[in-house]
Structures are given as structure tokens and as C-alpha cells.
C-alpha positions, 0 to 999 in steps of 0.5 A: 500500500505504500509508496513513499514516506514523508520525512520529518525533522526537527532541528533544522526547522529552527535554521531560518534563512539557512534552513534551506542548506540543511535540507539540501544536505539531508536530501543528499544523505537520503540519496547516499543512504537509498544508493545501495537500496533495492529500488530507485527512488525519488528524494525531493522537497516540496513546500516545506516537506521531505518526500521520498517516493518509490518509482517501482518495485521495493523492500520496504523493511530494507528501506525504513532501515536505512533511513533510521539511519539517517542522521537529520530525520526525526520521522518516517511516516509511510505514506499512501498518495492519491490524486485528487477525483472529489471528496467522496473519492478521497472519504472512500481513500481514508476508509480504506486506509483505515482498514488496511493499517488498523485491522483491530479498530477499538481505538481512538482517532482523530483527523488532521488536515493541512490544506497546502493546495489554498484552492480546495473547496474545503476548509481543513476544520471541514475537511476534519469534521467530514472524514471523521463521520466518514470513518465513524460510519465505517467503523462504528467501534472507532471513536474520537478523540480531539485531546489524546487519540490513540491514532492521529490520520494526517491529510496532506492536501497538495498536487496530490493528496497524502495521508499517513499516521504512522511515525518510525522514529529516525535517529535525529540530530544534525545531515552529516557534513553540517558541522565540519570535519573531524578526526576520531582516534578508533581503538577497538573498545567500546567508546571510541566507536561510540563517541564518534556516532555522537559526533556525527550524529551533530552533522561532522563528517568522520575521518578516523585513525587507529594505531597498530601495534604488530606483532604485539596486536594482530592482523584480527584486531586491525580488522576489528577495528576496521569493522567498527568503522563500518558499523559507524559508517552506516551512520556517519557515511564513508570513513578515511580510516588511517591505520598507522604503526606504533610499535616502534614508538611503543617500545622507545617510550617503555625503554626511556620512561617512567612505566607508570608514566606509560600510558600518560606519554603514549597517549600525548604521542597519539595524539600528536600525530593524530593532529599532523593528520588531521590538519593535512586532511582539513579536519578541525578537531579530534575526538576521543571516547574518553569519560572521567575517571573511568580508567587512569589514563581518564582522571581530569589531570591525564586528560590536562596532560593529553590536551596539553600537545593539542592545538586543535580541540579535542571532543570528547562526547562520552565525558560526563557518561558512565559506562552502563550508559555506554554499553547501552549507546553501544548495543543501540548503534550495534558496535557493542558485540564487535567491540567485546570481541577478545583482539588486544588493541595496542593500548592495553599491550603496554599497561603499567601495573600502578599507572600516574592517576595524576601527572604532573606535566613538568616531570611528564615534558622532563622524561619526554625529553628522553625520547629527543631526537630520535622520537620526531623521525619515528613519528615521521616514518608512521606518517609516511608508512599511514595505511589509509582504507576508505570504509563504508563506501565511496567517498 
């Protein structure tokens, strides 16, 4: 019965003048997202509204699910359209419907007109009142209910006239590539993959980096992580995953410093090159999957210390989350069950037993020093030998 979905928003509804930009992009991102769909479809604007219309044959399960991925829809409303042929036509067209969506009809409702078309011969109050004694008189067991229905039938009336009173949920937020670029440091846990849906789900386009530690990680842990940014891109939209080797820069820093200042000052290196990355590659940001305390390297002073090599921010969504709440994001996006997959990261390789939960940055840059010069031309080399693997698509 259905043949198009109406698209509702929600936020771009307040953009004003710039309104027009965020519906172009999500009308791109609905395109992107239908590509790989099983039939063509037609994404268009008209007056206000996100139509996407079946031009055949289609799954429509398949459909709805991409579009729940959509960052930018707040509403999926199936929709059944009809040509206008006179108010006795389109009484019958809402009968039918009725009967076909609700087959077990002991439920409240009521009507509600948008008469877009100002020339139809009936005002929306009409319209409402006369398609109501409409359904009453087929469906005696219905009731109405102006405050509180159970079941609102919308009645759009346009070029044609569209009814719907149905909403799946989309995942809202803001069309990726509303909000800039940033660069999302991907390890194969549970937060990082997590932190960068929330970001994009703000409309920022993902690159992402992840650092592999061979042989100490193996090649299953490098695609675990690949596999994350493939479940975050059917969200976020094709990602540049940067694979880059650590191993050398691991093992020099255990040698020259502190083990319990490890994790502290190969985080500070991480995040240097993650930067050098990011603004080759326009990125305005980094993004990590970093919470208070939820780990040593995680207290207010680490993070200080991390943020002290930065000149680009540094997002961190997850920062007021626990991980209960975490865990449950997770299992939403469907990260959850790769990311508890038992492939070592190179983060938890080189663990000190009682790790510095507050560093203090002077004896931090103090041992940095120890790893001058050769340090700089180990970052260099990881840089030249970056492997880059475009995920989810064709960007």
C-alpha cells in the first residue's frame, strides 16, 4: 500500500534563512543512504516537506532501515498518495486506509488536515469534521478523540493528496557534513566507536585513525577495528580510516620512561600525530571516547596532560557518561558485540601495573625529553608508512 514516506525533522526547522542548506544536505544523505537500496527512488522537497517516493518495485523493511539511519530525520511516516477525483473519492481513500493499517479498530482517532493546495473547496476544520463521520460510519467501534487519540490520520492536501499516521522514529540530530570535519582516534573498545556516532550524529563528517601495534596486536584486531568503522559508517557515511604503526614508538617510550608514566606519554604521542593528520586532511578537531575517571589514563589531570600537545580541540562526547550508559549507546548503534570481541588493541599491550592517576606535566615534558631526537623521525616514518582504507563506501 505504500509508496513513499514523508520525512520529518526537527532541528533544522529552527535554521531560518539557512534552513534551506540543511535540507539540501539531508536530501543528499537520503540519496547516499537509498544508493545501495533495492529500488530507485525519488528524494525531493516540496513546500516545506521531505518526500521520498518509490518509482517501482521495493523492500520496504530494507528501506525504513536505512533511513533510521539517517542522521537529520526525526520521522518516517509511510505514506499512501492519491490524486485528487472529489471528496467522496478521497472519504472512500481514508476508509480504506483505515482498514488496511488498523485491522483491530477499538481505538481512538482523530483527523488532521493541512490544506497546502489554498484552492480546495474545503476548509481543513471541514475537511476534519467530514472524514471523521466518514470513518465513524465505517467503523462504528472507532471513536474520537480531539485531546489524546490513540491514532492521529494526517491529510496532506497538495498536487496530490497524502495521508499517513504512522511515525518510525529516525535517529535525529544534525545531515552529516553540517558541522565540519573531524578526526576520531578508533581503538577497538567500546567508546571510541561510540563517541564518534555522537559526533556525527551533530552533522561532522568522520575521518578516523587507529594505531597498530604488530606483532604485539594482530592482523584480527586491525580488522576489528576496521569493522567498527563500518558499523559507524552506516551512520556517519564513508570513513578515511588511517591505520598507522606504533610499535616502534611503543617500545622507545617503555625503554626511556617512567612505566607508570606509560600510558600518560603514549597517549600525548597519539595524539600528536593524530593532529599532523588531521590538519593535512582539513579536519578541525579530534575526538576521543574518553569519560572521567573511568580508567587512569581518564582522571581530569591525564586528560590536562593529553590536551596539553593539542592545538586543535579535542571532543570528547562520552565525558560526563558512565559506562552502563555506554554499553547501552553501544548495543543501540550495534558496535557493542564487535567491540567485546577478545583482539588486544595496542593500548592495553603496554599497561603499567600502578599507572600516574595524576601527572604532573613538568616531570611528564622532563622524561619526554628522553625520547629527543630520535622520537620526531619515528613519528615521521608512521606518517609516511599511514595505511589509509576508505570504509563504508565511496567517498
Amino acid at each position: 500500500m505504500f509508496s513513499a514516506f514523508l520525512i520529518k525533522y526537527a532541528e533544522i526547522g529552527v535554521k531560518g534563512k539557512n534552513r534551506y542548506l540543511f535540507e539540501d544536505a539531508l536530501v543528499r544523505r537520503i540519496r547516499l543512504a537509498l544508493k545501495k537500496s533495492q529500488g530507485e527512488f525519488e528524494v525531493r522537497k516540496n513546500q516545506g516537506r521531505i518526500y521520498v517516493e518509490a518509482l517501482g518495485e521495493f523492500d520496504y523493511d530494507e528501506t525504513v532501515e536505512r533511513l533510521k539511519h539517517v542522521f537529520g530525520i526525526s520521522g518516517i511516516c509511510p505514506v499512501a498518495y492519491t490524486q485528487d477525483e472529489g471528496f467522496e473519492k478521497l472519504c472512500e481513500t481514508v476508509v480504506r486506509y483505515v482498514a488496511d493499517v488498523y485491522p483491530d479498530r477499538n481505538l481512538t482517532f482523530k483527523v488532521d488536515t493541512r490544506r497546502a493546495r489554498k484552492n480546495y473547496p474545503k476548509e481543513s476544520m471541514e475537511i476534519n469534521a467530514d472524514l471523521g463521520e466518514a470513518i465513524l460510519n465505517a467503523f462504528p467501534e472507532m471513536r474520537v478523540d480531539v485531546h489524546d487519540p490513540q491514532v492521529v490520520i494526517h491529510v496532506e492536501i497538495r498536487e496530490q493528496i497524502y495521508l499517513y499516521s504512522v511515525v518510525i522514529p529516525g535517529p535525529g540530530g544534525m545531515p552529516v557534513g553540517t558541522g565540519g570535519k573531524a578526526m576520531l582516534l578508533l581503538s577497538g573498545g567500546i567508546d571510541s566507536p561510540v563517541a564518534g556516532y555522537m559526533i556525527a550524529k551533530r552533522g561532522v563528517q568522520l575521518d578516523a585513525v587507529y594505531f597498530h601495534a604488530p606483532p604485539y596486536t594482530s592482523e584480527r584486531a586491525k580488522q576489528k577495528v576496521i569493522d567498527l568503522a563500518r558499523i559507524v559508517s552506516e551512520y556517519a557515511g564513508p570513513i578515511y580510516l588511517h591505520v598507522i604503526n606504533f610499535t616502534r614508538i611503543q617500545q622507545y617510550i617503555f625503554e626511556k620512561c617512567p612505566h607508570e608514566e606509560l600510558t600518560v606519554i603514549m597517549r600525548r604521542y597519539m595524539m600528536r600525530i593524530a593532529e599532523k593528520i588531521a590538519l593535512e586532511t582539513q579536519c578541525l578537531g579530534l575526538i576521543t571516547g574518553e569519560s572521567i575517571g573511568q580508567v587512569a589514563s581518564q582522571t581530569m589531570q591525564s586528560l590536562a596532560a593529553t590536551d596539553q600537545v593539542c592545538g586543535l580541540p579535542v571532543y570528547r562526547p562520552l565525558i560526563g557518561f558512565d559506562k552502563q550508559e555506554i554499553v547501552e549507546t553501544a548495543g543501540k548503534i550495534g558496535t557493542f558485540e564487535t567491540s567485546i570481541l577478545p583482539y588486544e588493541d595496542c593500548c592495553t599491550i603496554f599497561v603499567a601495573k600502578h599507572p600516574v592517576t595524576k601527572p604532573n606535566l613538568k616531570v611528564i615534558r622532563r622524561h619526554e625529553q628522553n625520547l629527543d631526537p630520535e622520537i620526531e623521525e619515528m613519528i615521521q616514518t608512521a606518517l609516511e608508512t599511514d595505511e589509509r582504507i576508505v570504509v563504508g563506501g565511496d567517498a
